[in-house]
N, C-alpha and C positions, 0 to 999 in steps of 0.2 A: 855517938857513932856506934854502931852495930858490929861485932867482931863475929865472923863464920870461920871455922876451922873449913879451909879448902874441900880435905873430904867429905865433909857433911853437906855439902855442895852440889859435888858431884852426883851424875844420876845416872841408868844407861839407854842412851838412844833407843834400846828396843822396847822397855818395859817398863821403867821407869824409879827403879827400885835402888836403893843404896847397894855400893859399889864396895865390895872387901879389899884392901889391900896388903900388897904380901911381898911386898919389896921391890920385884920385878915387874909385875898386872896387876891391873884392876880387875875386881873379878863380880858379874852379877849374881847378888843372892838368888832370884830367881828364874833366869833362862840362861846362867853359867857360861856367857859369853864372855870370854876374858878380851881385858883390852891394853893394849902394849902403850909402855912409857917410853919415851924415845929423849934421852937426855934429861931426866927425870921428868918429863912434860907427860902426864895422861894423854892418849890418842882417845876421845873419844869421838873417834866416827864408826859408824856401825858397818861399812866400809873398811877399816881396819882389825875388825874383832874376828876373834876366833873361837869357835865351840871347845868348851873344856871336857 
């Protein structure tokens, strides 16, 4: 069986790049769309995100 750490996982709807996180968002390396956690849950819809 193959073990992924979640955030390595993750990616962001817009562009596709790994995701920084920082306790509260997820935040993309490259178009800096931060995306909210909602009861520790990543929101990743690009629908939800917001320009940092």
């Amino acid at each position: 069986m193959i073990e992924l750490k979640p955030l390595e996982v993750l990616r962001s709807t817009c562009c596709n790049p790994e995701l920084n996180y920082n306790r509260e968002e997820l935040v993309c390396k490259k178009c800096r769309l931060v995306y909210p956690l909602e009861d520790d849950i990543p929101v990743i819809l690009k629908e939800e995100a917001r320009e940092k």
